[in-house]
C-alpha positions as CSV (number, residue, x, y, z in Angstrom):
1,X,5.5,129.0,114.3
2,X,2.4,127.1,116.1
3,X,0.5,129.2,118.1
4,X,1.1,128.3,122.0
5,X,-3.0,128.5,122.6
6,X,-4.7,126.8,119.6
7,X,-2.0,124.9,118.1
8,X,-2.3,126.6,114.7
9,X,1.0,125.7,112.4
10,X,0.4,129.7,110.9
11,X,0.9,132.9,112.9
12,X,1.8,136.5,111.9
13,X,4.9,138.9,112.8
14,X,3.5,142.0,114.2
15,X,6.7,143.4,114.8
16,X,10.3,142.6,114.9
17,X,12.9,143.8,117.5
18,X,16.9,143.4,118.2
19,X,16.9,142.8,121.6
20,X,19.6,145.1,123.9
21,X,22.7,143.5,123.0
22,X,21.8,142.6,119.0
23,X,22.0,138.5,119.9
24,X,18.3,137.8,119.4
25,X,15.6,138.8,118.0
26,X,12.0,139.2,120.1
27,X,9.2,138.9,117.6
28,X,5.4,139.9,118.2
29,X,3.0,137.3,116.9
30,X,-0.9,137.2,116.2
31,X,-2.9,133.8,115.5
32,X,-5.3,134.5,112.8
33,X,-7.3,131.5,114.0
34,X,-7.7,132.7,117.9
35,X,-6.6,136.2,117.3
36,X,-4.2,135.9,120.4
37,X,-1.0,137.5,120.4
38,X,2.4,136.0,121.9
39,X,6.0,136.8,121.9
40,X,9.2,134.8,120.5
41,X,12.6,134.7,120.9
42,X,14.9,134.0,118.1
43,X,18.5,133.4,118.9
44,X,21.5,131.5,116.8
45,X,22.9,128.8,118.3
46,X,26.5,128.3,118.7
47,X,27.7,124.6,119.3
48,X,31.1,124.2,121.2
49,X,32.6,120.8,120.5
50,X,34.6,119.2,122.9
51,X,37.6,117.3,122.8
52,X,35.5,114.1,122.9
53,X,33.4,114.6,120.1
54,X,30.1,115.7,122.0
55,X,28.6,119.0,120.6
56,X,26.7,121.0,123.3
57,X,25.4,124.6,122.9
58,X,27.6,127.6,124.0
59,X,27.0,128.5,127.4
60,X,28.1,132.1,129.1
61,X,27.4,130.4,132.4
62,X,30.1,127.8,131.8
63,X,32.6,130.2,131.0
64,X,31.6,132.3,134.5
65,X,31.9,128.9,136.5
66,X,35.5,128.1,135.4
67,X,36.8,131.8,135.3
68,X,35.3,132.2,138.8
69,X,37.4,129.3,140.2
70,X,40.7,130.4,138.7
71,X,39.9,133.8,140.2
72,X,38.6,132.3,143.6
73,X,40.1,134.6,146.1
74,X,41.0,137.3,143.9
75,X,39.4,141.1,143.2
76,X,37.1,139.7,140.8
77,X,33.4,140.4,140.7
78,X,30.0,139.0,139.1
79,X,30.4,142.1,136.8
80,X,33.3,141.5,135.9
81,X,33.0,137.9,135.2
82,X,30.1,138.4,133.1
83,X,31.7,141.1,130.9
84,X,34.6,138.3,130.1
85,X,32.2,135.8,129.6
86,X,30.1,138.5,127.0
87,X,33.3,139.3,125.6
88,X,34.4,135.4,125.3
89,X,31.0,134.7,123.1
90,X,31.4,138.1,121.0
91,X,35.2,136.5,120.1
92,X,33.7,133.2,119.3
93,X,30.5,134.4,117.0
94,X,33.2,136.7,115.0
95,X,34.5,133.7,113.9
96,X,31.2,133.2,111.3
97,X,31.3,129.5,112.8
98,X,28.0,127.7,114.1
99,X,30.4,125.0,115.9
100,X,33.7,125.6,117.3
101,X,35.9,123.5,119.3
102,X,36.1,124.2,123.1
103,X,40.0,124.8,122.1
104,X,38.9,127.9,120.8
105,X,36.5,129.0,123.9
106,X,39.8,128.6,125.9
107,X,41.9,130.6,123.4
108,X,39.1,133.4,123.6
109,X,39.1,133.1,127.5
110,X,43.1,133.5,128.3
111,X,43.3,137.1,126.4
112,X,40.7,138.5,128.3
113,X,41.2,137.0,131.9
114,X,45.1,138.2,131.5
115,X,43.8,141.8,131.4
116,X,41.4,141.1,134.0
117,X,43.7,139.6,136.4
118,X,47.2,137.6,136.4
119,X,47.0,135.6,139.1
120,X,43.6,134.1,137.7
121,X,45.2,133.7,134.2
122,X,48.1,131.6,135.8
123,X,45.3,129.4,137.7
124,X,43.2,129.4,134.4
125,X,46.2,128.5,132.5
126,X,47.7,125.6,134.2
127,X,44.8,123.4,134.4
128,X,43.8,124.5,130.8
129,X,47.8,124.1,129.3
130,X,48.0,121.6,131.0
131,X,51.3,123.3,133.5
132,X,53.0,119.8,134.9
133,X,56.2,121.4,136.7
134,X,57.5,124.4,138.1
135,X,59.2,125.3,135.2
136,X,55.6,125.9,133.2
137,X,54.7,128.7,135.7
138,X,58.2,129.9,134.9
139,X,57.9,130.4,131.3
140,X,54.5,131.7,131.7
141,X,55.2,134.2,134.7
142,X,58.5,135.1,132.3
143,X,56.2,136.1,129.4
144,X,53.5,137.8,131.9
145,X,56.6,139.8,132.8
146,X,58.2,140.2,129.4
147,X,54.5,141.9,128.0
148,X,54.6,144.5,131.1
149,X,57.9,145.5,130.4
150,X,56.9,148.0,127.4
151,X,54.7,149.5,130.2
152,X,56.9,150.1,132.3
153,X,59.7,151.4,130.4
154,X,57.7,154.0,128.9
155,X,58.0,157.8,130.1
């Protein structure tokens, strides 16, 4: 690691800490040349790969965007929206993969959104499934239903 103030290509960990939600690492640095100190940020990288070949680091924000359009409208709040999207990168980086394709993001974001709200999952779902007729809300309002059943059935 260079230092940021003289340049030097040698510095020394001072101490090492998991940041709040275990994703990085902040690490406390002393130059032996200029005997500053400064702080890093270690993170892994996880590379999404999209359907035309282009790799681009995985991005919460992304995921917040898109979900927030299909639940435009809707109940929904920032919090909300940013626990899917946490949730959504914690399903990803389980898989032990550096690069995934953005089929899987979209796997990882229908489970979640379904709990969080229906109406956005329909939205989410046709534009990212694709839905070309009526029939396609159908099926998927027919399986919405046929998952609550058990629900409401129960005593």
């Amino acid at each position: 690691m260079y230092c940021p103030f003289c340049r030097r290509s040698d510095s020394r960990v001072i101490d090492s800490r998991a940041t709040e939600d275990g994703t990085a690492i902040r690490r406390r640095r002393a130059c032996p040349q200029c005997g500053r100190r400064f702080t890093t940020l270690e993170t892994a990288t996880l590379m999404v790969t999209k359907r035309s070949g282009v790799t681009e680091p995985f991005s919460r924000e992304k995921i917040i965007a898109g979900v927030r359009k299909a639940c435009q409208g809707r109940p929904v709040d920032d919090h909300d929206l940013a626990l899917l999207a946490q949730q959504v990168e914690e399903t990803i980086r389980a898989t032990g993969c550096a690069e995934v394709p953005a089929h899987e993001v979209g796997l990882a974001i229908l489970g979640p959104l379904r709990v969080l709200d229906e109406v956005g999952y329909l939205r989410f779902a046709s534009v990212y499934r694709g839905f070309e007729s009526l029939q396609d809300f159908e099926a998927e309002i027919a399986l919405l239903r046929a998952a609550r059943e058990p629900e409401t059935t129960r005593p």
